[in-house]
HTML snippet that shows the backbone in 3Dmol.js (N, CA, C, O; Angstrom):
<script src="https://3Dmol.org/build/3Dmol-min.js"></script>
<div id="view" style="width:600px;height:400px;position:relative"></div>
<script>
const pdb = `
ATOM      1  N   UNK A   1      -0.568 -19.083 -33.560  1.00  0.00           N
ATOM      2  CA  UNK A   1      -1.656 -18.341 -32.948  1.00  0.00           C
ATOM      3  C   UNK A   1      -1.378 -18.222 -31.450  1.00  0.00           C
ATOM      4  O   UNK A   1      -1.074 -19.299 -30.936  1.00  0.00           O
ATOM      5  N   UNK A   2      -1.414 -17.061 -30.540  1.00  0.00           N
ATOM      6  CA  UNK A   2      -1.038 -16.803 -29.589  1.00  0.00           C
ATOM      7  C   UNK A   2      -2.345 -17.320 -28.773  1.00  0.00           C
ATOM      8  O   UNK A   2      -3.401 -17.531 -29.370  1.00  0.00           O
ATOM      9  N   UNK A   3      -2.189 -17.540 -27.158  1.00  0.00           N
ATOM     10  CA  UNK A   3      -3.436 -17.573 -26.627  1.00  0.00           C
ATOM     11  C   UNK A   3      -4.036 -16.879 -25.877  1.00  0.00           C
ATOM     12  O   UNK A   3      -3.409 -16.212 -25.054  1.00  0.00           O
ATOM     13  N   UNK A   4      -5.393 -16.834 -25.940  1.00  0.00           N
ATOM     14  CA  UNK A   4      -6.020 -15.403 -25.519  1.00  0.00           C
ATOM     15  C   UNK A   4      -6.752 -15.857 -24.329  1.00  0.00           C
ATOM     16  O   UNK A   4      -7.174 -17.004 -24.181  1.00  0.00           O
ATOM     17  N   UNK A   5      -6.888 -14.814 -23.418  1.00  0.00           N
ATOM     18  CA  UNK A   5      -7.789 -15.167 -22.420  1.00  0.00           C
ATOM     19  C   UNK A   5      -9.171 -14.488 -22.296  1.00  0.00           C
ATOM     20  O   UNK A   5      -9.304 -13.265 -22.255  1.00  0.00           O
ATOM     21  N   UNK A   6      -9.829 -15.061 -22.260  1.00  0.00           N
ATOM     22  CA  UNK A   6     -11.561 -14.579 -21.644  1.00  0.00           C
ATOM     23  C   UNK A   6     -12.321 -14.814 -20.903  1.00  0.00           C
ATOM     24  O   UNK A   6     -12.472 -16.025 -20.741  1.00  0.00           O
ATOM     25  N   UNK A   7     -13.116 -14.001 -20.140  1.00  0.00           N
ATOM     26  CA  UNK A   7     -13.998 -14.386 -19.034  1.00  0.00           C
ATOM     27  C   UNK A   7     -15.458 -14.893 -19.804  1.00  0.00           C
ATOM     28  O   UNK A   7     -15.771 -14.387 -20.882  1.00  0.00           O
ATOM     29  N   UNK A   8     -16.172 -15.762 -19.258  1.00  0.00           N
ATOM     30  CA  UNK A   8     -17.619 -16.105 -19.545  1.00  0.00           C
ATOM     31  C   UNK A   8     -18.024 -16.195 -18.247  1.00  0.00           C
ATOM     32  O   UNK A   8     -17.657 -16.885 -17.295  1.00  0.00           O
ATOM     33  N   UNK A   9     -19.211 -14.997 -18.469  1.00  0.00           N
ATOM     34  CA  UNK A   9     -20.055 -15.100 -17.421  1.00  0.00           C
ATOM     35  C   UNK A   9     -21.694 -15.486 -18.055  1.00  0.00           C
ATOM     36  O   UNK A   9     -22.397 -14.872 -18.858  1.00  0.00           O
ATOM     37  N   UNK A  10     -21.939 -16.875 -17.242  1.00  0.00           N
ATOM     38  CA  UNK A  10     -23.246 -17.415 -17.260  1.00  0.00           C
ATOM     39  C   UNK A  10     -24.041 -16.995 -16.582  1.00  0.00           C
ATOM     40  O   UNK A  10     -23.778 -16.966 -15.380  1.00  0.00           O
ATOM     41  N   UNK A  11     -25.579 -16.403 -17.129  1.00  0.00           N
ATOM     42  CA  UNK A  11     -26.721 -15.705 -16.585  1.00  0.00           C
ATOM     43  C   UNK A  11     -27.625 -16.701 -15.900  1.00  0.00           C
ATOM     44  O   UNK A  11     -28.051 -16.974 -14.777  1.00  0.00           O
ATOM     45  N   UNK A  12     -27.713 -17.183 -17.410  1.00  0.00           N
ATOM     46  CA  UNK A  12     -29.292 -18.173 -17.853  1.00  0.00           C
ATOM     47  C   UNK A  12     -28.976 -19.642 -18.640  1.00  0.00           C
ATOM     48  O   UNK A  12     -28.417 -19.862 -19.714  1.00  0.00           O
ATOM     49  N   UNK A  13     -29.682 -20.704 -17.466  1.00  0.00           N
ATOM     50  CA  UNK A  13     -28.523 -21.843 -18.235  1.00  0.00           C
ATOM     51  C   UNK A  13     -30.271 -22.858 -18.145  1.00  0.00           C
ATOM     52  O   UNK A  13     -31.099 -22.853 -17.235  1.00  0.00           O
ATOM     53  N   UNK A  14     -30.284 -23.394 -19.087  1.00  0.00           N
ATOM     54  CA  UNK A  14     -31.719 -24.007 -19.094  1.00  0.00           C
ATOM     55  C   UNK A  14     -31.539 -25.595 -19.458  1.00  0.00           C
ATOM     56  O   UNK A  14     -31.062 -25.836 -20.567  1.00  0.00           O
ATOM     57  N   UNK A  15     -31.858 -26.611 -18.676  1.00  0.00           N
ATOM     58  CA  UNK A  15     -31.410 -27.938 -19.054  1.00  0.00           C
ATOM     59  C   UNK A  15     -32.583 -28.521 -20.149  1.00  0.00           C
ATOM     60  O   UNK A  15     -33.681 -27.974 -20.255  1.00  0.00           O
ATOM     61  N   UNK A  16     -32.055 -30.088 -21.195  1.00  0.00           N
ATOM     62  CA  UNK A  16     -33.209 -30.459 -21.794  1.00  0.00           C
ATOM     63  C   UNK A  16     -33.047 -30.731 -22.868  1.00  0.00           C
ATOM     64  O   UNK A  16     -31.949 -31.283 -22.950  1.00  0.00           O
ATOM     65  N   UNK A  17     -33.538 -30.665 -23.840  1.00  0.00           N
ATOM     66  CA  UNK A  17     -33.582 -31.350 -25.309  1.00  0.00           C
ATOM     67  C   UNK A  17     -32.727 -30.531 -25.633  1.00  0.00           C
ATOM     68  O   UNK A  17     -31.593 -30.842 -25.999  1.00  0.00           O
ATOM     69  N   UNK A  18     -33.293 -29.035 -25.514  1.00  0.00           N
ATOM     70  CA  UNK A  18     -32.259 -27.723 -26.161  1.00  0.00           C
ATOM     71  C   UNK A  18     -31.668 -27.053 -25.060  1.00  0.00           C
ATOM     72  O   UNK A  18     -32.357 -26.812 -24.068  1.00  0.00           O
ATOM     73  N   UNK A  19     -30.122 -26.625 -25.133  1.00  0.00           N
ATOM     74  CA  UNK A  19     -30.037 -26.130 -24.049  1.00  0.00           C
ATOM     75  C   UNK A  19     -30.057 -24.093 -24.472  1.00  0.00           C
ATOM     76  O   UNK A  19     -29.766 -23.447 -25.479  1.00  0.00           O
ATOM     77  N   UNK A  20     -30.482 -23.781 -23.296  1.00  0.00           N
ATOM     78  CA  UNK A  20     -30.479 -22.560 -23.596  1.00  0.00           C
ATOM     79  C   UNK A  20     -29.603 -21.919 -22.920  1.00  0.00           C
ATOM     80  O   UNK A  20     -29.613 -22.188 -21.719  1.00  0.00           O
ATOM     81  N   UNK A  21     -28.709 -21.029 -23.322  1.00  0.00           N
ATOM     82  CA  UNK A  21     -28.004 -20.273 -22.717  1.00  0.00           C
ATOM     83  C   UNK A  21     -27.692 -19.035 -23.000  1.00  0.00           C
ATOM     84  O   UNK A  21     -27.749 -18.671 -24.174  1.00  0.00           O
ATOM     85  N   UNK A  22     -27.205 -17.928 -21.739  1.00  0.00           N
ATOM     86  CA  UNK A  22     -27.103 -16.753 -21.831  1.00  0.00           C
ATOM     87  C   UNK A  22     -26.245 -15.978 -21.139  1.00  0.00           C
ATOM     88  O   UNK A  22     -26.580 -15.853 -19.961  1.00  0.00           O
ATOM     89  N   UNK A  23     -25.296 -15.433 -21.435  1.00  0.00           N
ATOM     90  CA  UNK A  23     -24.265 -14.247 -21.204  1.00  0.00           C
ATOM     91  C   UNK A  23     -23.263 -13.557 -21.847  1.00  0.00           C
ATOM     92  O   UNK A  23     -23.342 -13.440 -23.070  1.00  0.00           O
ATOM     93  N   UNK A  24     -22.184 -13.003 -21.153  1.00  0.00           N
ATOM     94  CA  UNK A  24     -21.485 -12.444 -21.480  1.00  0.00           C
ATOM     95  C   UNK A  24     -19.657 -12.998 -21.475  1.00  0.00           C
ATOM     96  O   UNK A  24     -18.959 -13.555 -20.627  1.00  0.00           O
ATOM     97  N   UNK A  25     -19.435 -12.561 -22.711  1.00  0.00           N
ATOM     98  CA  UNK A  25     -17.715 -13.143 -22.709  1.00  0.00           C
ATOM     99  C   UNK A  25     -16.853 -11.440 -22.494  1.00  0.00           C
ATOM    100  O   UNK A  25     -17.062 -10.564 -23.334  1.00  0.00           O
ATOM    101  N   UNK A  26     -16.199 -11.260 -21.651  1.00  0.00           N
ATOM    102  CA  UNK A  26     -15.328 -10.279 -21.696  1.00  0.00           C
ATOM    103  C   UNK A  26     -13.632 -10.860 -21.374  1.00  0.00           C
ATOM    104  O   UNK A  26     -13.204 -11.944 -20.977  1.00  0.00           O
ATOM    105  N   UNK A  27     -13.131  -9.897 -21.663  1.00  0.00           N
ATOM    106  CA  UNK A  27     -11.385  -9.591 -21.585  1.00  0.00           C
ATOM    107  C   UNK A  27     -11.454  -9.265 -20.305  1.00  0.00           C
ATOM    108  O   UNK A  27     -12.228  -8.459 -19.790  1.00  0.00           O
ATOM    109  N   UNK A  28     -10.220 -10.224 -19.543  1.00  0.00           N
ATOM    110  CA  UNK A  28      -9.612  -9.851 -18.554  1.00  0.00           C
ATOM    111  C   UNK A  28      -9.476  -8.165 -18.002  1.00  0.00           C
ATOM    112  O   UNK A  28      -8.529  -7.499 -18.418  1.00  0.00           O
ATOM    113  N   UNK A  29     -10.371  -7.624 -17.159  1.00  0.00           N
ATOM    114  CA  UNK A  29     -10.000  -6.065 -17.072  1.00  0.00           C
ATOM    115  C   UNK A  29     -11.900  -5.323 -17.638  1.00  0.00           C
ATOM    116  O   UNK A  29     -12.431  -4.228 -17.447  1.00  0.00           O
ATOM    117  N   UNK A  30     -12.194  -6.117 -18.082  1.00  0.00           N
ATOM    118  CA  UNK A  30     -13.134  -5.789 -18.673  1.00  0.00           C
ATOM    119  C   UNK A  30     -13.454  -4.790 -19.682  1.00  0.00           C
ATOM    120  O   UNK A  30     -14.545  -4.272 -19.921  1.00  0.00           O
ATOM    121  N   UNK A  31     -12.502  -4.634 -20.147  1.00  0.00           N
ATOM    122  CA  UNK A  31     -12.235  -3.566 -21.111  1.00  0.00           C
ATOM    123  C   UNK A  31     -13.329  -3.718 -22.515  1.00  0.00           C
ATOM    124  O   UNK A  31     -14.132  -2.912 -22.985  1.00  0.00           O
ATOM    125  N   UNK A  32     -13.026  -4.861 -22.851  1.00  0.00           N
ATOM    126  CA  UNK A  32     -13.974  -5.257 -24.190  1.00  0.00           C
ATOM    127  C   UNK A  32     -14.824  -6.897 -23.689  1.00  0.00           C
ATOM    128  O   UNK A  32     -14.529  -7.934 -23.096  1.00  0.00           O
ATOM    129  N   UNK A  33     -16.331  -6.112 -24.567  1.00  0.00           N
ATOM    130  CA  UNK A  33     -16.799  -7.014 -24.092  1.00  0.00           C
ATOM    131  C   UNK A  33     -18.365  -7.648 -25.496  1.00  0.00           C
ATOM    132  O   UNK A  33     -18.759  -7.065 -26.506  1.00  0.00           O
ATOM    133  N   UNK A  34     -18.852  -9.068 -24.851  1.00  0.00           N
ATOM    134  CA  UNK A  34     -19.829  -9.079 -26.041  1.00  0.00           C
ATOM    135  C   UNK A  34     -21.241 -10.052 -25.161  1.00  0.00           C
ATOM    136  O   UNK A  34     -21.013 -10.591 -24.079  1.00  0.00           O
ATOM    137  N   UNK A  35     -22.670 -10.138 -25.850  1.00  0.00           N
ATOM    138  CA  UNK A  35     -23.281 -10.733 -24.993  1.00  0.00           C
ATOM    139  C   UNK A  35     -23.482 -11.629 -25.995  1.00  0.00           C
ATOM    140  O   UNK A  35     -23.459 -11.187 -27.144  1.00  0.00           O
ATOM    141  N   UNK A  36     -23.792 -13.490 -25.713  1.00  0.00           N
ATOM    142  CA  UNK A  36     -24.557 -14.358 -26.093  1.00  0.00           C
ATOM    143  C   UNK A  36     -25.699 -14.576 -25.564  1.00  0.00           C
ATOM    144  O   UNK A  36     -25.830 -14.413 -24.351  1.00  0.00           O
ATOM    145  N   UNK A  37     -26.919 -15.048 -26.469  1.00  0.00           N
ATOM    146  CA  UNK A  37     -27.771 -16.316 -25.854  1.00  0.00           C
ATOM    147  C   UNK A  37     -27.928 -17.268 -26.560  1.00  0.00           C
ATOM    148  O   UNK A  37     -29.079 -17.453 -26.956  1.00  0.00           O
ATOM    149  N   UNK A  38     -26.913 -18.183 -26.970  1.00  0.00           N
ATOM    150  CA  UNK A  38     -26.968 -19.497 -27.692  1.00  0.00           C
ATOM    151  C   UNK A  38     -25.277 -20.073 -27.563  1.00  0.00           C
ATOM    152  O   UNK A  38     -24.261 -19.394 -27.712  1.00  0.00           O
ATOM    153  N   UNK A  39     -25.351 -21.122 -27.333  1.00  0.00           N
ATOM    154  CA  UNK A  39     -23.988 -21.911 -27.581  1.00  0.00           C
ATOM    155  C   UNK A  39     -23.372 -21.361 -28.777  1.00  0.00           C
ATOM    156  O   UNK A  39     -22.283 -20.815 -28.950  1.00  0.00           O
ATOM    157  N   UNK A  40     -24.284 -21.624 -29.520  1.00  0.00           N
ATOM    158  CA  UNK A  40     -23.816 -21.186 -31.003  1.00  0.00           C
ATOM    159  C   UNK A  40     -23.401 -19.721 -31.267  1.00  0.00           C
ATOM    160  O   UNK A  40     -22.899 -19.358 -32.330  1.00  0.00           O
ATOM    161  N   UNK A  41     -23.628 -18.972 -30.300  1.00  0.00           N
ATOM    162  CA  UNK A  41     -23.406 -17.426 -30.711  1.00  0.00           C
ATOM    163  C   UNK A  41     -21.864 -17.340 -29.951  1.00  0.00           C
ATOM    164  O   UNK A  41     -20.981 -16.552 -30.290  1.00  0.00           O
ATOM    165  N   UNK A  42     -21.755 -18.418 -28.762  1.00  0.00           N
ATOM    166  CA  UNK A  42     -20.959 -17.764 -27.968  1.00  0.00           C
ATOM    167  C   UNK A  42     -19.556 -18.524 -28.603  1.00  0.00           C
ATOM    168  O   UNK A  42     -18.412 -18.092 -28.465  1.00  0.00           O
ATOM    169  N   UNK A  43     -20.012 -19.963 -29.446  1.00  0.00           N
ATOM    170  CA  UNK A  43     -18.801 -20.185 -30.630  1.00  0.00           C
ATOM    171  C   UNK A  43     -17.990 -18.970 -31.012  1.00  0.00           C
ATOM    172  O   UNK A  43     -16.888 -18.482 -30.761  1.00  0.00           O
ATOM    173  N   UNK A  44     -19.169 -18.691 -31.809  1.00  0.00           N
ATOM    174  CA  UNK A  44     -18.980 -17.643 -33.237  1.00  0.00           C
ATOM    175  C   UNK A  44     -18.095 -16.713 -32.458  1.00  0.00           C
ATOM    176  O   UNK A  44     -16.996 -16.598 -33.001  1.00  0.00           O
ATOM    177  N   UNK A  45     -18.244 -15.936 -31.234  1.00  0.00           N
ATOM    178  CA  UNK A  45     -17.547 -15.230 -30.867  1.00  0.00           C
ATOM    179  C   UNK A  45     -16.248 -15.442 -30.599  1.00  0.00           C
ATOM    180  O   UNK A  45     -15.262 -14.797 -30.953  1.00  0.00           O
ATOM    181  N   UNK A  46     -16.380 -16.798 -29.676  1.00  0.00           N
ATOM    182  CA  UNK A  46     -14.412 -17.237 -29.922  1.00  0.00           C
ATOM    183  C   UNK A  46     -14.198 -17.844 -30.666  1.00  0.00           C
ATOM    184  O   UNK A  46     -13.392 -18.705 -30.312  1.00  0.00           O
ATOM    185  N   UNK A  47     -14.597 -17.941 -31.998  1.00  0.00           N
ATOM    186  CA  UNK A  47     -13.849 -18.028 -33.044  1.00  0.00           C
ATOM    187  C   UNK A  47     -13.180 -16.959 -33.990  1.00  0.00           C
ATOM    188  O   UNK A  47     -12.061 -16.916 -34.503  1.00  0.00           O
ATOM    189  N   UNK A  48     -14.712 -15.761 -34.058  1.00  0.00           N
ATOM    190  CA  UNK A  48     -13.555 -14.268 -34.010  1.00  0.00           C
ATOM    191  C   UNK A  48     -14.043 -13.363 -33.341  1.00  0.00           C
ATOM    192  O   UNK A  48     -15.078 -12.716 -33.508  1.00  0.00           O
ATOM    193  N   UNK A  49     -13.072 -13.314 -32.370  1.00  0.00           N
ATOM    194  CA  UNK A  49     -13.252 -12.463 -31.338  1.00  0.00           C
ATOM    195  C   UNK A  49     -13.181 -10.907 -31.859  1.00  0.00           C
ATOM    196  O   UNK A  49     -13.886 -10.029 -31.361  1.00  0.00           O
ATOM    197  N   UNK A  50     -12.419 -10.716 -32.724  1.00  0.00           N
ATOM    198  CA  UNK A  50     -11.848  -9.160 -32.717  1.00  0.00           C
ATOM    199  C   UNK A  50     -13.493  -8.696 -33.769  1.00  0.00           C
ATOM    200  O   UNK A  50     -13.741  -7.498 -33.908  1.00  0.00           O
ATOM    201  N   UNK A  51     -14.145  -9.419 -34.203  1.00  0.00           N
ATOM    202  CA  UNK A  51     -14.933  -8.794 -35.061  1.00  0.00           C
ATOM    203  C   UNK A  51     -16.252  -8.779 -34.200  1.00  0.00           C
ATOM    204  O   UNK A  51     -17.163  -8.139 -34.724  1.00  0.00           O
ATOM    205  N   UNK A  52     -16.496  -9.279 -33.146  1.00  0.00           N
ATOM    206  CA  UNK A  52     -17.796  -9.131 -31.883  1.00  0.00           C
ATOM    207  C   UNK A  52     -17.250  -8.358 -30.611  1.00  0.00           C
ATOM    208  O   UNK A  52     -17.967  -7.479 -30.133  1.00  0.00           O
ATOM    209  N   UNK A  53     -16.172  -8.601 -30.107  1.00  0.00           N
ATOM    210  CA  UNK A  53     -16.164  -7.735 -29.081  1.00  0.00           C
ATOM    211  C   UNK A  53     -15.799  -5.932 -29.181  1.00  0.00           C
ATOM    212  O   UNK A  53     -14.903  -5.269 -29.704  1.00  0.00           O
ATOM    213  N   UNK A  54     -17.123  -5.597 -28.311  1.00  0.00           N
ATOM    214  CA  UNK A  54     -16.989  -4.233 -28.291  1.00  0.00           C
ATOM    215  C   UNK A  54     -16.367  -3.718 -26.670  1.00  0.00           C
ATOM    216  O   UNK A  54     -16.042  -4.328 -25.651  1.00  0.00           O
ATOM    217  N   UNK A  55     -16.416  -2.156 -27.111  1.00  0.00           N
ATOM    218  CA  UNK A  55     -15.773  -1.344 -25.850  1.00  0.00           C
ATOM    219  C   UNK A  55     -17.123  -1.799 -25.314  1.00  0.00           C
ATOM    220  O   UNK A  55     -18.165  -1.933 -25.956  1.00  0.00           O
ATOM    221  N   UNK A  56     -16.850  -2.068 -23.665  1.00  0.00           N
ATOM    222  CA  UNK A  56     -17.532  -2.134 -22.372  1.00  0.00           C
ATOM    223  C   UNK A  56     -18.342  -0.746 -22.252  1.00  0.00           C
ATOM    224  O   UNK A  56     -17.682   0.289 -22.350  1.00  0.00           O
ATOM    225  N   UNK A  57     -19.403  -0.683 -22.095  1.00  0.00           N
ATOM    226  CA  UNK A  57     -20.667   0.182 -22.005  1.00  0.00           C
ATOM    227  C   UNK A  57     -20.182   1.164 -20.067  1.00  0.00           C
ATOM    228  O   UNK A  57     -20.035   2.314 -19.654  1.00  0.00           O
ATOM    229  N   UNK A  58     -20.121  -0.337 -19.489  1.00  0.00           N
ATOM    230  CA  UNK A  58     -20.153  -0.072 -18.214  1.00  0.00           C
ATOM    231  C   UNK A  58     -18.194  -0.067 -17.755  1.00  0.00           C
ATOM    232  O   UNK A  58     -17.245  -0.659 -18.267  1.00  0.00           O
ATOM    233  N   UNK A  59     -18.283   0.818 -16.684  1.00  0.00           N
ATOM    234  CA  UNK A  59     -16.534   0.470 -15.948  1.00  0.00           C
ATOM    235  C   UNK A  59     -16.697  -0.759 -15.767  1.00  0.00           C
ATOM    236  O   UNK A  59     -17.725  -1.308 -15.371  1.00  0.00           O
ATOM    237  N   UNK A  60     -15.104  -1.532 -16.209  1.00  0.00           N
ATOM    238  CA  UNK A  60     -15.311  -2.855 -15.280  1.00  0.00           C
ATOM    239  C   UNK A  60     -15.288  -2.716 -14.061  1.00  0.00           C
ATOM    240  O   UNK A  60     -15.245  -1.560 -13.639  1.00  0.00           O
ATOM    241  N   UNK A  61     -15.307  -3.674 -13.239  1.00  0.00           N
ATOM    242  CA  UNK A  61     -15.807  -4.274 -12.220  1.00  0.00           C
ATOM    243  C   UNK A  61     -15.073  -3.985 -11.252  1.00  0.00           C
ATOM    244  O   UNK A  61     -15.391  -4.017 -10.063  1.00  0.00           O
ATOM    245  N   UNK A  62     -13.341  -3.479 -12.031  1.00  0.00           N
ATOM    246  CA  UNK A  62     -12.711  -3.539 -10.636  1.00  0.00           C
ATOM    247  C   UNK A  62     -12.765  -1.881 -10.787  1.00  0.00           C
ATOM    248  O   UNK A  62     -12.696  -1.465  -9.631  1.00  0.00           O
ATOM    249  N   UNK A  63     -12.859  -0.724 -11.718  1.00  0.00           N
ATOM    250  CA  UNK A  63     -13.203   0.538 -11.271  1.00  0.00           C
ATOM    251  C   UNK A  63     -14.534   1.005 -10.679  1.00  0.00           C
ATOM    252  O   UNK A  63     -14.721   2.205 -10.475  1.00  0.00           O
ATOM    253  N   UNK A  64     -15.327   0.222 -10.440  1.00  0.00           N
ATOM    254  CA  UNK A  64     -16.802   0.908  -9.928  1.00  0.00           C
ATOM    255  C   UNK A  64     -16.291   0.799  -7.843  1.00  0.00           C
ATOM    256  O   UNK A  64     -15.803  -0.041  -7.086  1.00  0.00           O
ATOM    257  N   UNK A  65     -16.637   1.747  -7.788  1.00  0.00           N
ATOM    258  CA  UNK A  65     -16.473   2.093  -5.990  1.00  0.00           C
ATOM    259  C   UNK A  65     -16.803   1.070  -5.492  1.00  0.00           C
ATOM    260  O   UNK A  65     -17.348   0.218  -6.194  1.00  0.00           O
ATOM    261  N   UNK A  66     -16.583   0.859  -4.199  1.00  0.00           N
ATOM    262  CA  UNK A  66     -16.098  -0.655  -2.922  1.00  0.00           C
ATOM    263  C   UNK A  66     -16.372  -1.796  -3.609  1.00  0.00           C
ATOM    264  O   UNK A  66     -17.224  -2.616  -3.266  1.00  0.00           O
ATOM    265  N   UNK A  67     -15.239  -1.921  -5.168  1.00  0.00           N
ATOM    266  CA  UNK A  67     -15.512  -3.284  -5.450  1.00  0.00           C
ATOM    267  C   UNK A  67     -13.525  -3.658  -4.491  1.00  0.00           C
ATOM    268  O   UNK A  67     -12.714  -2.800  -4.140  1.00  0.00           O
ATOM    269  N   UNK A  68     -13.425  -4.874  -4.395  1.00  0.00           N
ATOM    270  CA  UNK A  68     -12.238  -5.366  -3.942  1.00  0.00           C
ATOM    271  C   UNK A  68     -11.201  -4.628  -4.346  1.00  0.00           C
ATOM    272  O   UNK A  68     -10.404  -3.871  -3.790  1.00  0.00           O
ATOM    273  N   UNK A  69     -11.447  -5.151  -5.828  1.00  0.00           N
ATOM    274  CA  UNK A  69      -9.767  -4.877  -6.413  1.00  0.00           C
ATOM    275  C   UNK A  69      -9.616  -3.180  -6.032  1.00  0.00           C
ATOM    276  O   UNK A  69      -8.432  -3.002  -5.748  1.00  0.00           O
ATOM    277  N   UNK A  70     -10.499  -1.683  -5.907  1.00  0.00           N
ATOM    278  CA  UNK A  70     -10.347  -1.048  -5.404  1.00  0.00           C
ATOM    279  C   UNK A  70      -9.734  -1.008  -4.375  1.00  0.00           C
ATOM    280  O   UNK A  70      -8.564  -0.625  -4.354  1.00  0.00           O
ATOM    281  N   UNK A  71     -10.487  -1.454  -3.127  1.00  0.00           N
ATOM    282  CA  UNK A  71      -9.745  -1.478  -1.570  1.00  0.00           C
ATOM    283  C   UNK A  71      -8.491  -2.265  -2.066  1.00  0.00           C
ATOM    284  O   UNK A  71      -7.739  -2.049  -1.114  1.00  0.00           O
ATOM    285  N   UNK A  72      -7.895  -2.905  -2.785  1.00  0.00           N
ATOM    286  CA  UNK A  72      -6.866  -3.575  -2.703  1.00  0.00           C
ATOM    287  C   UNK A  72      -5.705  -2.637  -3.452  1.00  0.00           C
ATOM    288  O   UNK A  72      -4.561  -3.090  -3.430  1.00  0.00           O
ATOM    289  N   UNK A  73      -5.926  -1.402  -4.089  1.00  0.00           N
ATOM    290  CA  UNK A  73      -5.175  -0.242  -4.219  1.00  0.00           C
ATOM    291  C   UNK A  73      -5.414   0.814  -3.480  1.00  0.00           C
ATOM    292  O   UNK A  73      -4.801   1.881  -3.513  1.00  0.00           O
ATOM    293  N   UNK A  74      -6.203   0.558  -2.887  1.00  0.00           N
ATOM    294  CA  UNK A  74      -5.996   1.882  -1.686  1.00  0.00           C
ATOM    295  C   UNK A  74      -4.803   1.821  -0.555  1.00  0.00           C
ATOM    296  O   UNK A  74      -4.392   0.827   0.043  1.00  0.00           O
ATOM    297  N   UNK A  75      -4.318   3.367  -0.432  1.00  0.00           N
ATOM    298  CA  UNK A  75      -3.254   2.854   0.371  1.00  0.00           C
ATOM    299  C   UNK A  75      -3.687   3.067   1.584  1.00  0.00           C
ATOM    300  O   UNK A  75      -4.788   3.601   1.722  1.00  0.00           O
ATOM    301  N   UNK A  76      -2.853   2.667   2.804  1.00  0.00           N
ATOM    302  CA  UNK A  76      -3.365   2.600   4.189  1.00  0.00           C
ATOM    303  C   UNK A  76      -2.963   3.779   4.563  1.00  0.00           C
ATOM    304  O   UNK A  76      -1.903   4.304   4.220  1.00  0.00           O
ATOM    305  N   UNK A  77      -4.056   4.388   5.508  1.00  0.00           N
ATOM    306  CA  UNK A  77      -3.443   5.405   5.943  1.00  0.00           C
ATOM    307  C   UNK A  77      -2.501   5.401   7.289  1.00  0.00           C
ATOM    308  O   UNK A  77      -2.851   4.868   8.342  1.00  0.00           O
ATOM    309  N   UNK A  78      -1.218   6.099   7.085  1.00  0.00           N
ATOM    310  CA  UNK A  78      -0.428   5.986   8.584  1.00  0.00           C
ATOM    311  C   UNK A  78      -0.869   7.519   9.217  1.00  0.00           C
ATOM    312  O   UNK A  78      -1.329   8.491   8.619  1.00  0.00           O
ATOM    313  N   UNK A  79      -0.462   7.299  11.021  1.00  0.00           N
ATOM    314  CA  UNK A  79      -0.753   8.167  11.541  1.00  0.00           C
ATOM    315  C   UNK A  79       0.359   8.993  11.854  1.00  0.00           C
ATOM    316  O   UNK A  79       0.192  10.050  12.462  1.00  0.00           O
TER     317      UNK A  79
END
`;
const viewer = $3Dmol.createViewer("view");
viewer.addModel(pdb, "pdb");
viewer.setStyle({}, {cartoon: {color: "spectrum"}});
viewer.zoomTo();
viewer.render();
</script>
């Protein structure tokens, strides 16, 4: 089994008897992506990934205008 990489981004994190939790797991690039709110959901997902993650709704993060990774392909202008 090869190894895969994924981002988890935590929203909503609730301490206590139960813990509650909430976000999103995406692919590097943000290309594909899926949301949890339970430990247990966000298992299920990396355990199979290819059958929960969908195409990204939104551009990732690094195509939406003055995010970094933008300015960091822009070229400089000479005079």
């Amino acid at each position: 089994m090869a190894p895969e990489t994924y981002i988890v981004r935590v929203y909503r994190r609730s301490s206590g008897p139960s813990i509650v939790l909430a976000g999103r797991i995406e692919t590097p690039g943000g290309g594909l992506c899926a949301s949890f709110t339970s430990l247990a959901e966000l298992g299920t997902i990396l355990l199979e990934p290819h059958g929960h993650l969908r195409e990204a709704e939104v551009p990732p993060i690094a195509d939406l205008p003055g995010s970094s990774a933008m300015r960091l392909r822009r070229k400089k202008k000479t005079r």
